[in-house]
C-alpha positions in Angstrom: -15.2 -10.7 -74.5 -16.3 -7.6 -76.8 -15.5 -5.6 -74.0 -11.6 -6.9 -74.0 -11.5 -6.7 -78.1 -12.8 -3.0 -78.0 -10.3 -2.5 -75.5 -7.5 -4.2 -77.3 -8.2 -2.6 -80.4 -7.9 0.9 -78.7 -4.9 0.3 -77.3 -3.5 -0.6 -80.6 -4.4 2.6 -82.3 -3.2 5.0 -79.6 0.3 2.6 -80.0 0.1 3.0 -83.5 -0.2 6.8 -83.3 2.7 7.6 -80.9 5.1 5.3 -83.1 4.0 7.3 -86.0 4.5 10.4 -84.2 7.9 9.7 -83.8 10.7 9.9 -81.1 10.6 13.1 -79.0 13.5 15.0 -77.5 14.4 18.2 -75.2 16.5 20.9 -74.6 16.7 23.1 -71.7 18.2 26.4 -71.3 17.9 29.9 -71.2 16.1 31.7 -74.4 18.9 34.1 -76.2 16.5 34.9 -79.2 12.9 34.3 -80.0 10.8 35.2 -83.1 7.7 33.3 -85.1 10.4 31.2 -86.8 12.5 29.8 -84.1 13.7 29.7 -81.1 18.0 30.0 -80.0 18.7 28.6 -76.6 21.6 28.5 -74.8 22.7 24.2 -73.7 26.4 24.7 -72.2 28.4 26.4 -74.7 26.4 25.6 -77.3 23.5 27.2 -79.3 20.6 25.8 -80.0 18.3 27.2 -82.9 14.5 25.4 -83.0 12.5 25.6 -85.3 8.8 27.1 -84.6 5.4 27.9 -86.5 1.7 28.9 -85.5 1.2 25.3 -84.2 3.9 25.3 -81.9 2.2 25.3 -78.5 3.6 27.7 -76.1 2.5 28.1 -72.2 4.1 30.9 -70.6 5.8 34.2 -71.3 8.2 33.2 -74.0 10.8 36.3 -74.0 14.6 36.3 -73.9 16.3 35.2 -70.3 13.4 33.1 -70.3 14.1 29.7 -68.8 12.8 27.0 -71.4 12.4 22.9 -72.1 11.2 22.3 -75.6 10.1 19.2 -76.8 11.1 18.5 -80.6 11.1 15.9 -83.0 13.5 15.2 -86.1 12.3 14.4 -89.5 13.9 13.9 -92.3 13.4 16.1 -95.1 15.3 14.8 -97.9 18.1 12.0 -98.7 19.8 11.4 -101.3 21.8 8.6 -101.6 24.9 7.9 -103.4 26.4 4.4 -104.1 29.5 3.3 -101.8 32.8 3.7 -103.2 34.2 0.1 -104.3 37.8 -0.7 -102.8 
């Protein structure tokens, strides 16, 4: 029985983390432009500029023409809210 509630109680907290890490996402594509600050990839006809630090991990050689997937995250970082127009 303390066996199951130790268990239970883990389970819990690794739960709790993940949601409070938030939903991740990808993109895949070829690298166009890499510095300590981001990343710009190419997704179709689109551009995609990522944001990067000193924690980012990276595995690999990370160069231009390199073929990518990052994982990212969005956060908000403010909002300001305004009241809604009345009719």
């Amino acid at each position: 029985m303390k066996k199951a509630l130790v268990l239970a109680c883990a389970l819990l907290f690794v739960a709790s983390v993940a949601f409070a890490a938030g939903k991740t996402y990808q993109v895949t594509g070829p690298v166009l432009e890499v510095n300590a600050n981001y990343i710009v990839v190419q997704k179709g006809k689109e551009k995609w500029e990522v944001a990067r630090d000193a924690s980012t991990k990276v595995t690999g050689d990370l160069k231009v023409g390199s073929k990518v997937t990052i994982e990212y995250t969005m956060k908000a970082v403010s909002v300001e809210a305004k009241e809604a127009k009345k009719k």
